[in-house]
C-alpha positions as CSV (number, residue, x, y, z in Angstrom):
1,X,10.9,15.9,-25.7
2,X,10.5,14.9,-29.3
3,X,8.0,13.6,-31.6
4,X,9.7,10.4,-31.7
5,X,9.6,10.0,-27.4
6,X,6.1,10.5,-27.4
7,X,5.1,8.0,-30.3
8,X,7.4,5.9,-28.5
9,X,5.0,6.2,-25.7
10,X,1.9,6.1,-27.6
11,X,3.0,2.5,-29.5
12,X,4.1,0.7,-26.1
13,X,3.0,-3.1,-25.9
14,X,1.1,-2.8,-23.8
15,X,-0.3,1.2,-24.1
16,X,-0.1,2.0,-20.2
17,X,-2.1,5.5,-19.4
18,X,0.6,8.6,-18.8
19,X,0.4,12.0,-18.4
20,X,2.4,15.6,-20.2
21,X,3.4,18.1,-18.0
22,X,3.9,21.9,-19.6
23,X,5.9,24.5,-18.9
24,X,2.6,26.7,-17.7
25,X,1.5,24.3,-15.0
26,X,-1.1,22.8,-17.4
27,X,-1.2,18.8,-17.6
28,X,-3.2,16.4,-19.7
29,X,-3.5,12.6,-19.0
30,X,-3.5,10.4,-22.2
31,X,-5.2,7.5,-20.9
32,X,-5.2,6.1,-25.0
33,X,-3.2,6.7,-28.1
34,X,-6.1,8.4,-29.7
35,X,-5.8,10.9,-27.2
36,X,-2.8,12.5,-28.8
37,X,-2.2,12.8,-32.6
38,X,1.8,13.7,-33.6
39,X,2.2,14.6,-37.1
40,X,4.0,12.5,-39.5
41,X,6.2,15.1,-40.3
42,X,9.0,16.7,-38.3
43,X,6.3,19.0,-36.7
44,X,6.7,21.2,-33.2
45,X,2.9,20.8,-32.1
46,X,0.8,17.8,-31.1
47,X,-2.9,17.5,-30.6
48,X,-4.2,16.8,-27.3
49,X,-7.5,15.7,-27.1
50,X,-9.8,15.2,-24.4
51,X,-13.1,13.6,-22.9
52,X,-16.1,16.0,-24.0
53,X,-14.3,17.4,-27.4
54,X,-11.9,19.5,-25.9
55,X,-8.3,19.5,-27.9
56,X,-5.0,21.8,-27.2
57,X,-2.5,22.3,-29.4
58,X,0.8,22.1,-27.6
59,X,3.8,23.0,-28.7
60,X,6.8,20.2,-28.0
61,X,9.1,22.2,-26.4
62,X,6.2,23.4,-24.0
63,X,6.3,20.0,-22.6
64,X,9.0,19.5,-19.5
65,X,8.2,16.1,-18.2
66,X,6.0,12.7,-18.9
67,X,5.0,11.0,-16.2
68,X,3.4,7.5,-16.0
69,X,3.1,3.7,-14.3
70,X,5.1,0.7,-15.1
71,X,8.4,0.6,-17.2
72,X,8.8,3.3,-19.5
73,X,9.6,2.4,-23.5
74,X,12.7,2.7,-24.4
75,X,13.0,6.5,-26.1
76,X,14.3,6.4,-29.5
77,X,15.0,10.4,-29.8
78,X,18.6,11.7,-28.7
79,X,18.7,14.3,-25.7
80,X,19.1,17.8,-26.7
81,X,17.7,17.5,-30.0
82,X,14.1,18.5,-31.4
83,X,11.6,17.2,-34.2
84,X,11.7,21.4,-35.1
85,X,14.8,21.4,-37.6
């Protein structure tokens, strides 16, 4: 998962509600693109944020599936590469 997949995600017309999945068992639902903030830069961690103040940090490659309703954007990142460079 890159940067680029889940901006991809987060700029879909319209934003339908999904959810990460780590590698620890944790998940988090982003139910709006405020929810998550990616860096601009080619960065490895995203903010997570959730109802009642609580954020993660989660590092990219952490994150082993999204899963979601409806069609799924098109992802403009290329398998088996990373934003970390």
């Amino acid at each position: 998962m890159t940067g680029d997949d889940l901006r991809s995600l987060l700029r879909a017309q319209p934003f339908s509600p999904f959810t990460i999945h780590l590698s620890d068992g944790r998940s988090f639902e982003i139910h709006h693109p405020d929810y998550l903030i990616i860096p601009p830069e080619r960065s490895v961690l995203v903010f997570v944020f959730q109802k009642g103040g609580q954020w993660d940090l989660v590092y990219l490659r952490q994150i082993t599936s999204v899963s979601g309703e409806g069609v799924p954007p098109s992802m403009s990142g290329t398998r088996g590469e990373s934003d970390a460079a």
